[in-house]
C-alpha positions as CSV (number, residue, x, y, z in Angstrom):
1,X,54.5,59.7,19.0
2,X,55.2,62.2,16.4
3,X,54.2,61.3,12.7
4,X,56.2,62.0,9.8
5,X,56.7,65.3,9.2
6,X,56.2,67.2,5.4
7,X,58.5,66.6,3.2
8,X,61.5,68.4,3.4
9,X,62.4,71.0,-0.1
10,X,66.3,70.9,0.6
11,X,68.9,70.7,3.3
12,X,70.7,73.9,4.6
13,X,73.9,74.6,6.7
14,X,74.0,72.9,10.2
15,X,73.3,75.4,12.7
16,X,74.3,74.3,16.6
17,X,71.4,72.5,18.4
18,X,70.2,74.6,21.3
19,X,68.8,72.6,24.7
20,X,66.4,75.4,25.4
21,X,63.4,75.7,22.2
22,X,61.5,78.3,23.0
23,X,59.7,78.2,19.4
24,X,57.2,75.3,17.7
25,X,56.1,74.6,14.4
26,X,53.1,73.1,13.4
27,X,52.0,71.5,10.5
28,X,48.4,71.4,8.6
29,X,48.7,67.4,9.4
30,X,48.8,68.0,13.3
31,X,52.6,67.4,13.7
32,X,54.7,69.7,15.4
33,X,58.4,70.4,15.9
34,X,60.3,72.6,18.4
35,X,63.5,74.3,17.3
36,X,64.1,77.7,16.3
37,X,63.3,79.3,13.1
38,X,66.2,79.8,10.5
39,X,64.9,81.4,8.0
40,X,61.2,82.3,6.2
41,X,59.8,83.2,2.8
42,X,56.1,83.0,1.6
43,X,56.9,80.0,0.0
44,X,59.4,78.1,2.6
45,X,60.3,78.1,6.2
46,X,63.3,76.8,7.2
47,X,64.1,75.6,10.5
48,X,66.3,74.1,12.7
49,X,65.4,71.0,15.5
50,X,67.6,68.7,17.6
51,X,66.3,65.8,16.1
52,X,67.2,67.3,12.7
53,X,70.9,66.4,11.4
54,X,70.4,70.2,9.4
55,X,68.0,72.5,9.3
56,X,65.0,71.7,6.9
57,X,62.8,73.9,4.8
58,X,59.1,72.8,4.8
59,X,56.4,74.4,2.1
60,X,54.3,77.0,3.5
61,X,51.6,76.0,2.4
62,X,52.4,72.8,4.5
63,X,52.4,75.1,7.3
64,X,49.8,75.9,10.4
65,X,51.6,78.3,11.9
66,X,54.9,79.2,14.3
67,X,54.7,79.8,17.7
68,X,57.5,82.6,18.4
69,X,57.6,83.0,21.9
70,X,58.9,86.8,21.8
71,X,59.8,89.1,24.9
72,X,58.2,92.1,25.6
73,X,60.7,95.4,27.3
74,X,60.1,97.5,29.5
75,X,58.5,100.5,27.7
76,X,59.0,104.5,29.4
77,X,56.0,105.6,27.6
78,X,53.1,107.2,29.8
79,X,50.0,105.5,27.7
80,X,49.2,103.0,25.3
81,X,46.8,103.4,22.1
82,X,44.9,100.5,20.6
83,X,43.8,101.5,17.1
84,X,41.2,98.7,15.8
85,X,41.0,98.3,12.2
86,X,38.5,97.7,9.7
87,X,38.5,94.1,9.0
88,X,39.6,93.7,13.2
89,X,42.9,93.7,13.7
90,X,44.8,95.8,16.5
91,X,47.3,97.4,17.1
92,X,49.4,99.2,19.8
93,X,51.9,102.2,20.7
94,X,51.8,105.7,21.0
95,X,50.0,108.1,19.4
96,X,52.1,110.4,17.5
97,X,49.9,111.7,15.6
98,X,45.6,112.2,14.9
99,X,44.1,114.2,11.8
100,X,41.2,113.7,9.4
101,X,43.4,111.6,6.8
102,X,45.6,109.5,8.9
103,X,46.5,108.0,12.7
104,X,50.2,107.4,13.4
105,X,52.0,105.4,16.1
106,X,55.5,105.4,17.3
107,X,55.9,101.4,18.3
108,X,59.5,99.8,20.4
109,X,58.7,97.0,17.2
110,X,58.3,98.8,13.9
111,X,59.2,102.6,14.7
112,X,56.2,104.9,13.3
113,X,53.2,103.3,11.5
114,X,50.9,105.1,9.5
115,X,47.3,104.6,9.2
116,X,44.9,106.3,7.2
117,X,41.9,107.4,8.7
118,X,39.5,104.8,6.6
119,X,41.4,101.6,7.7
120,X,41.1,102.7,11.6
121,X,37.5,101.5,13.6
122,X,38.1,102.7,16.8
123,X,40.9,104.2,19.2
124,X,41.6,103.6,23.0
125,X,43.9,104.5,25.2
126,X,45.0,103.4,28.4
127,X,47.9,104.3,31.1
128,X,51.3,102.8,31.2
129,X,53.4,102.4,34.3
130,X,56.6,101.3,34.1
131,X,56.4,97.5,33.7
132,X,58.7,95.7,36.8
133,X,57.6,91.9,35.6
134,X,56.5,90.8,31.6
135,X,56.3,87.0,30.9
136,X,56.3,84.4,31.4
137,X,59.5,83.2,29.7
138,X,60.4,80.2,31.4
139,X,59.8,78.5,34.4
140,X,63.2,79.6,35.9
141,X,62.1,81.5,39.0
142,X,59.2,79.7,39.5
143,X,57.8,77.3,42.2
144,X,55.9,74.2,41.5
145,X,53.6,73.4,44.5
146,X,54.0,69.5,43.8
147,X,55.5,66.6,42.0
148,X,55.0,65.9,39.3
149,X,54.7,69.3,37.9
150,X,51.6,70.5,37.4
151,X,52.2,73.5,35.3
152,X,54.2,73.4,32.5
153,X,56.3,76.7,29.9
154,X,55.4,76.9,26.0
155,X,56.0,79.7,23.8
156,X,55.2,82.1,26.6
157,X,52.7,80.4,28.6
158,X,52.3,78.4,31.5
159,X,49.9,75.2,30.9
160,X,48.5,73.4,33.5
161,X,48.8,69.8,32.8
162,X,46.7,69.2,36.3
163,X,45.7,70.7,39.3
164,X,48.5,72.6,41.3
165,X,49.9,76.0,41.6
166,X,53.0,77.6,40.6
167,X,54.4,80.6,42.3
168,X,57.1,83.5,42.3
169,X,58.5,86.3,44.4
170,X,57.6,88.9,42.7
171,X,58.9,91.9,45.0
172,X,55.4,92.9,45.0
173,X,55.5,96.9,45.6
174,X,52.7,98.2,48.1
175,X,50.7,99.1,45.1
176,X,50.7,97.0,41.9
177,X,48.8,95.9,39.1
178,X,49.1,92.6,38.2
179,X,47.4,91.8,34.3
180,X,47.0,88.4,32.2
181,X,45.6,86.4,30.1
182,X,43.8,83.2,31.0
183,X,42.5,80.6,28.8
184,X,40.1,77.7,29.8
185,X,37.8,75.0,28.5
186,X,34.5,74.3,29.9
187,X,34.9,76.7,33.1
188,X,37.2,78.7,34.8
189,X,38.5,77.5,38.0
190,X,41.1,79.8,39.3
191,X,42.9,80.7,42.6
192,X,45.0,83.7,42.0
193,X,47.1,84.6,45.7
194,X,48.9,88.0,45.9
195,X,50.8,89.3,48.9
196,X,51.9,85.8,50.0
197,X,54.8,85.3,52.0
198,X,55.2,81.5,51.1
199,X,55.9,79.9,47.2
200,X,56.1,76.6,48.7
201,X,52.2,75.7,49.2
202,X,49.1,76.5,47.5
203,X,47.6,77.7,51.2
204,X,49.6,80.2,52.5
205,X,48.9,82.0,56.0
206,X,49.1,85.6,54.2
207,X,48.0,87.0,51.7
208,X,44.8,87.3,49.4
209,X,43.0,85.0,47.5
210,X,40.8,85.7,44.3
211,X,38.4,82.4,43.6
212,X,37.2,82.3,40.1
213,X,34.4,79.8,39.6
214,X,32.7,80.1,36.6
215,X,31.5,83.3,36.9
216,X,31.5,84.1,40.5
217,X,34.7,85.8,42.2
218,X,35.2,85.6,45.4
219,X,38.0,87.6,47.8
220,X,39.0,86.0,51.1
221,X,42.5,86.5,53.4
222,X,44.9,83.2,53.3
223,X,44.5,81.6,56.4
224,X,43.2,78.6,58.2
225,X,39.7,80.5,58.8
226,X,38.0,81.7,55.6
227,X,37.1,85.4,55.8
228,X,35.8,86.3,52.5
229,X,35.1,90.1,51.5
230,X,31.9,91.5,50.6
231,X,30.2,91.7,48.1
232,X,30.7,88.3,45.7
233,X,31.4,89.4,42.2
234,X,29.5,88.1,39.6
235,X,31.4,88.3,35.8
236,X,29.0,87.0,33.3
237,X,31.6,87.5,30.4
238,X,33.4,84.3,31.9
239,X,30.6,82.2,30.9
240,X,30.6,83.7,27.8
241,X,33.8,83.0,26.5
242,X,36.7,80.5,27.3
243,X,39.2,83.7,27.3
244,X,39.1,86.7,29.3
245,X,41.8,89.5,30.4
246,X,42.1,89.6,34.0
247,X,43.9,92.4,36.1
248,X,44.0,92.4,40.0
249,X,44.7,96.1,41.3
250,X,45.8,96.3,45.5
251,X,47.5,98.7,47.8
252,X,48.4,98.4,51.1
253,X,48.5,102.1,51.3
254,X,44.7,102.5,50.6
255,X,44.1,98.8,52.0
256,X,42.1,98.5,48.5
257,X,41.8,95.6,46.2
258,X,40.3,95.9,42.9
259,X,39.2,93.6,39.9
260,X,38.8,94.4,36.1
261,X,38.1,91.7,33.3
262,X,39.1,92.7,29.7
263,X,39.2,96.5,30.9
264,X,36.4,97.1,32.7
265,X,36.0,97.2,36.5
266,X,34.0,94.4,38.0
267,X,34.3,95.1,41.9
268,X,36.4,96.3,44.7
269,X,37.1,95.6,48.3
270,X,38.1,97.6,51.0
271,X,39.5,95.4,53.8
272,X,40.3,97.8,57.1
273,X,42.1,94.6,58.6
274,X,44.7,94.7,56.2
275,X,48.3,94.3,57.6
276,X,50.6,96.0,56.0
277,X,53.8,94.5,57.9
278,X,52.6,90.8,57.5
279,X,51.9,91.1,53.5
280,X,54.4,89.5,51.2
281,X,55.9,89.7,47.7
282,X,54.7,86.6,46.2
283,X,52.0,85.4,43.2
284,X,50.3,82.2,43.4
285,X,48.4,81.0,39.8
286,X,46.5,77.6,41.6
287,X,44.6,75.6,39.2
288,X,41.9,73.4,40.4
289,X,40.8,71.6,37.5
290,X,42.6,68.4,35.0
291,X,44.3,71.0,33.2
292,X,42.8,73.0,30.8
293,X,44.1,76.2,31.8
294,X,46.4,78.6,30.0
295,X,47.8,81.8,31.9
296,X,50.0,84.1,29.3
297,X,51.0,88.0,28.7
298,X,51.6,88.5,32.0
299,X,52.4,92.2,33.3
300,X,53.2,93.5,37.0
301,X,53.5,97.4,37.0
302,X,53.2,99.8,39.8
303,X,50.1,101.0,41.4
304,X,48.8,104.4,43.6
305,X,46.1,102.3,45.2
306,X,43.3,104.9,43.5
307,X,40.8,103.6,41.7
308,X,39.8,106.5,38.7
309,X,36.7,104.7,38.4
310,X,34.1,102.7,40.9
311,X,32.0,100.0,40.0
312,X,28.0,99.6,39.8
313,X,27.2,99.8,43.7
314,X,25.1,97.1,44.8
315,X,26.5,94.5,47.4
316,X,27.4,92.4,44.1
317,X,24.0,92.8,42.5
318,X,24.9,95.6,41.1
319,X,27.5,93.5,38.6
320,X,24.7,91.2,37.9
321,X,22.2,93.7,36.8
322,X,25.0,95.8,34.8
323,X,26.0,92.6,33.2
324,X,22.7,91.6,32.2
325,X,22.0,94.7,30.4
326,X,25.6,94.8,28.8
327,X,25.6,91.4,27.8
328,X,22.0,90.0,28.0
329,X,21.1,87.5,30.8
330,X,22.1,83.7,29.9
331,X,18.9,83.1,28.1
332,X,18.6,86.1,25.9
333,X,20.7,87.4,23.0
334,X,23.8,89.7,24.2
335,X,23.5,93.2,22.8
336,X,25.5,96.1,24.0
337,X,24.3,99.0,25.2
338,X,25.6,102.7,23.9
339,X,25.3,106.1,25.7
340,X,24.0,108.2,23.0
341,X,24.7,111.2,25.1
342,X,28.1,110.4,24.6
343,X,28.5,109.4,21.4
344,X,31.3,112.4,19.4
345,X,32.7,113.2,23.0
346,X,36.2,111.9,24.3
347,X,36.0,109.7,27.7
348,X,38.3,110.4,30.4
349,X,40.0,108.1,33.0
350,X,37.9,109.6,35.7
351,X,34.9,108.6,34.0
352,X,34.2,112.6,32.6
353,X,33.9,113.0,28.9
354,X,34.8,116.2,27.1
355,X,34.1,117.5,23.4
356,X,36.7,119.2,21.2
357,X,38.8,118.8,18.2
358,X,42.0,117.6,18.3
359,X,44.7,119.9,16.6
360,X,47.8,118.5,17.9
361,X,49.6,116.2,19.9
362,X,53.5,116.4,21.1
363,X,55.5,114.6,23.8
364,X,52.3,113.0,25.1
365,X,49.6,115.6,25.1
366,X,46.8,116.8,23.1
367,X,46.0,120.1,22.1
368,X,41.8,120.2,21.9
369,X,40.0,123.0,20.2
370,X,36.4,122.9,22.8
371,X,33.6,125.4,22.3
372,X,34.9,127.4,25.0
373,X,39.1,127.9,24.8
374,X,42.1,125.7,23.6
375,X,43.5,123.1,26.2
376,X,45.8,120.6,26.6
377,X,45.5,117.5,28.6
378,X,47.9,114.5,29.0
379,X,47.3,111.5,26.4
380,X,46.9,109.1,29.6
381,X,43.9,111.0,31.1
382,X,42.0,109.7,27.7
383,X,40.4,106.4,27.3
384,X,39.8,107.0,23.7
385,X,39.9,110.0,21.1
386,X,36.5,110.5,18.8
387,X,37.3,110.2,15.0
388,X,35.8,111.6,12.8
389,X,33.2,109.4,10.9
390,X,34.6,107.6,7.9
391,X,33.4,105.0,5.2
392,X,35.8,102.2,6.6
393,X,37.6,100.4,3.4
394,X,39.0,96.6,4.8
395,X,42.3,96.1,2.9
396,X,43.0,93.2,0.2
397,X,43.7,89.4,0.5
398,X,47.3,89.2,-0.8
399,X,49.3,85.6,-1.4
400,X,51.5,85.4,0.8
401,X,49.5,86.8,3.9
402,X,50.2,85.5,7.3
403,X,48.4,86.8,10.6
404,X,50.7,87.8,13.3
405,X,50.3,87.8,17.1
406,X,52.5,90.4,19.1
407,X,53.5,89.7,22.6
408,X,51.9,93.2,23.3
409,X,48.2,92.2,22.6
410,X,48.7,93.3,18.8
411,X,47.4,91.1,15.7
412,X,48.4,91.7,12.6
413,X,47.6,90.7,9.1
414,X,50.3,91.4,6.5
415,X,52.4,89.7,3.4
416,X,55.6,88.7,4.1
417,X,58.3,90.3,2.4
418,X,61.4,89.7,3.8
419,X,63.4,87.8,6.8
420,X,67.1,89.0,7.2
421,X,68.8,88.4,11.1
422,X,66.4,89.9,13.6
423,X,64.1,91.3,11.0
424,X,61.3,90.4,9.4
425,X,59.6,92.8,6.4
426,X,55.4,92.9,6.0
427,X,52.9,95.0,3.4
428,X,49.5,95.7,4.6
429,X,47.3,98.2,2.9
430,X,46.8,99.4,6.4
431,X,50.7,100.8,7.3
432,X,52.4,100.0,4.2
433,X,55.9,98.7,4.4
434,X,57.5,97.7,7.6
435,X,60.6,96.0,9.8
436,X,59.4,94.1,12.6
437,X,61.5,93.4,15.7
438,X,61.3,89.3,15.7
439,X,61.3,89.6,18.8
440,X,57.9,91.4,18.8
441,X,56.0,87.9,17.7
442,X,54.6,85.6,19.4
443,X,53.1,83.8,16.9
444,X,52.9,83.5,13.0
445,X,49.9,81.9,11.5
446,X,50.1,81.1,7.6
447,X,47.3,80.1,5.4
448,X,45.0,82.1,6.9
449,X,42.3,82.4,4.2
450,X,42.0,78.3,4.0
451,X,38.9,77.5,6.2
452,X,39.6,73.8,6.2
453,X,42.3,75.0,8.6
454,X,40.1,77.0,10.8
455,X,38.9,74.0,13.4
456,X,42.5,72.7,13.9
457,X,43.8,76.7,14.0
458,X,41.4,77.1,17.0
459,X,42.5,73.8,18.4
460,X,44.7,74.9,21.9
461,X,47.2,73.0,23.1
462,X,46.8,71.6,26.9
């Protein structure tokens, strides 16, 4: 039962009820409220719930945060750049522009944003196919493997309130890449199905299974007889943490599957077996636990079935040993390991790095000035551009700041300015003065800077 809510400052307009709330407010006292949001100040939100006669404004500082659930489009762009800032947020887009002062980005939610040089950490870069499925958004198109449901939508996620699996038809091309996040307590326990012909049950007689178990992955083909794939992957980061980013990479073509958690590889299979004309369109997400599972920012994009990088060889054991020296063994402290040879130098996608200076880029290349001619390579060859080292400066804590989460990956930390319509206006020392798309959030946190709040901020919701 919900308990009384903060105080309301005044009483607005009515605004019409809607049946569908696709947005939540919470409150520093553990209430919550679905609705949509009206309006939004640094000192007042105002919002708008079916079980409110008018909408209400409620003190900020009164206020956890706002979940948003915003949509993300489908974006032509050939690569996406991740600049990480000083004090850790990110950011995406395209690059638009690289020199020694400043780093700009051209994004679908704020146009161009400017970032000079000493707010920026680091800058990656990875390919963008055209995206063919972003979501979740709802659970319309979506089959529930059993009654009662076991998964259920919230501000773009899909819970699972107990075992079960939920499935779609996905028009899975021959080649895709399939990319989320999942979040867990305790320990992951995952089936993930692709190529299935069948959204009705959590077994279908095609397809492919991926098994996470705590850290172990294993691949088999659907079907009454297990026939599991070799080698057994072993991800130690799953242990680790109670959130990872998954991707699942196949092709009929190539008759390849392929696994990466939070962007690296981890293992892939070649299965000779593979039958193109049985294979379906369909994704299972089966979860085998009481709950406790989160899957969310889900993309589908197209795929050539080739892999621009292999993983540690090894029947498996390979993972474990490159995963013990990445991120020490389970009784040791983790500590990353650098390549000094390639510290200064640009990595490509193929796994090559090259050393140069960047003088331009324009309509998605880069110009390099290397020791021996000038060349230009396509942006999405790069996994990251080398900056030139910089005293990093973290911007200030302003009044008014809120931390945003963007349905793209982004977080942001900025003071709110303005809300008008669709728009809503931030400062940062980082980019200065921007219009965001609303659409572009998927969250709003406020009160950031109060740690009391921290233990209920990290609270999920199952």
């Amino acid at each position: 039962m919900m308990r009384c809510l903060p105080a309301l400052l005044f009483l607005t307009a009515a605004a019409p009820a809607q049946e569908k709330h696709d947005a939540v407010i919470r409150f520093a006292n553990e209430d919550q409220l679905p609705g949509t949001l009206e309006s939004l100040s640094r000192d007042t939100v105002v919002w708008n719930s079916a079980i409110q006669t008018k909408p209400a404004a409620f003190r900020a500082k009164e206020v956890l945060d706002v979940a948003l659930g915003g949509r993300m489009p489908s974006l032509p762009s050939s690569h996406e750049a991740t600049l990480t800032l000083a004090r850790g947020d990110t950011v995406k887009g395209e690059i638009a522009s690289v020199t020694d002062d400043a780093i700009e980005l051209d994004t679908w939610y704020a146009g161009r944003l400017k970032f000079p040089r000493v707010m920026v950490r680091e800058l990656k870069i990875s390919d963008r196919p055209k995206l063919l499925y972003g979501g979740p958004t709802s659970l319309e198109g979506w089959t529930l493997s059993t009654e009662p449901a076991p998964w259920k939508y919230r501000s773009g996620a899909f819970i699972a309130a107990e075992p079960g699996g939920i499935a779609r038809d996905m028009e899975l091309p021959d080649g895709f890449r399939l990319s989320f996040d999942a979040t867990w307590r305790n320990q992951l326990h995952l089936t993930v199905i692709v190529y299935s012909d069948d959204a009705s049950t959590d077994q279908p007689e095609n397809g492919y299974e991926f098994n996470f178990r705590g850290r172990s992955v294993q691949v088999q083909r659907c079907g009454g007889n297990p026939n599991f794939l070799q080698p057994q992957a072993s991800v130690q980061e799953l242990l680790q943490s109670e959130k990872a980013e998954i991707e699942i990479r196949a092709s009929s073509r190539t008759k390849t599957l392929a696994l990466y958690v939070n962007g690296r590889i981890i293992e892939s299979w070649v299965d000779q077996g593979m039958n193109p004309e049985t294979l379906g369109r369909t994704v299972h997400f089966v979860c085998h636990d009481n709950g406790r599972l989160k899957v969310s920012d889900m993309e589908l994009s197209a795929w050539d079935g080739v892999l621009d990088e292999t993983p540690p060889p090894g029947n498996g054991m390979g993972n474990r040993l490159r995963n013990i020296e990445m991120f020490g063994d389970e009784q040791n402290e983790v500590r990353p390991v650098k390549d000094k040879s390639l510290e200064g130098r640009m990595m490509l996608r193929n796994g090559d790095s090259i050393a140069g200076e960047v003088l331009s880029i324009s309509e998605g290349m880069i110009t390099l000035k290397t020791s021996f001619d000038e060349i230009k390579l396509p942006v999405a060859r790069f996994r990251d551009i080398a900056l030139k080292p910089a005293s990093l400066e973290e911007p200030k804590r302003m009044i008014g700041d809120v931390r945003a989460s963007l349905v793209d990956g982004s977080s942001l930390v900025f003071r709110l300015e303005a809300f008008e319509g669709d728009k809503l206006r931030g400062f940062s020392q980082n980019f200065g003065t921007a219009d965001f798309d609303l659409k572009a959030f998927n969250r709003l946190e406020f009160n950031i800077y109060n740690p009391a709040l921290d233990a209920l901020r990290g609270k999920e919701e199952w």
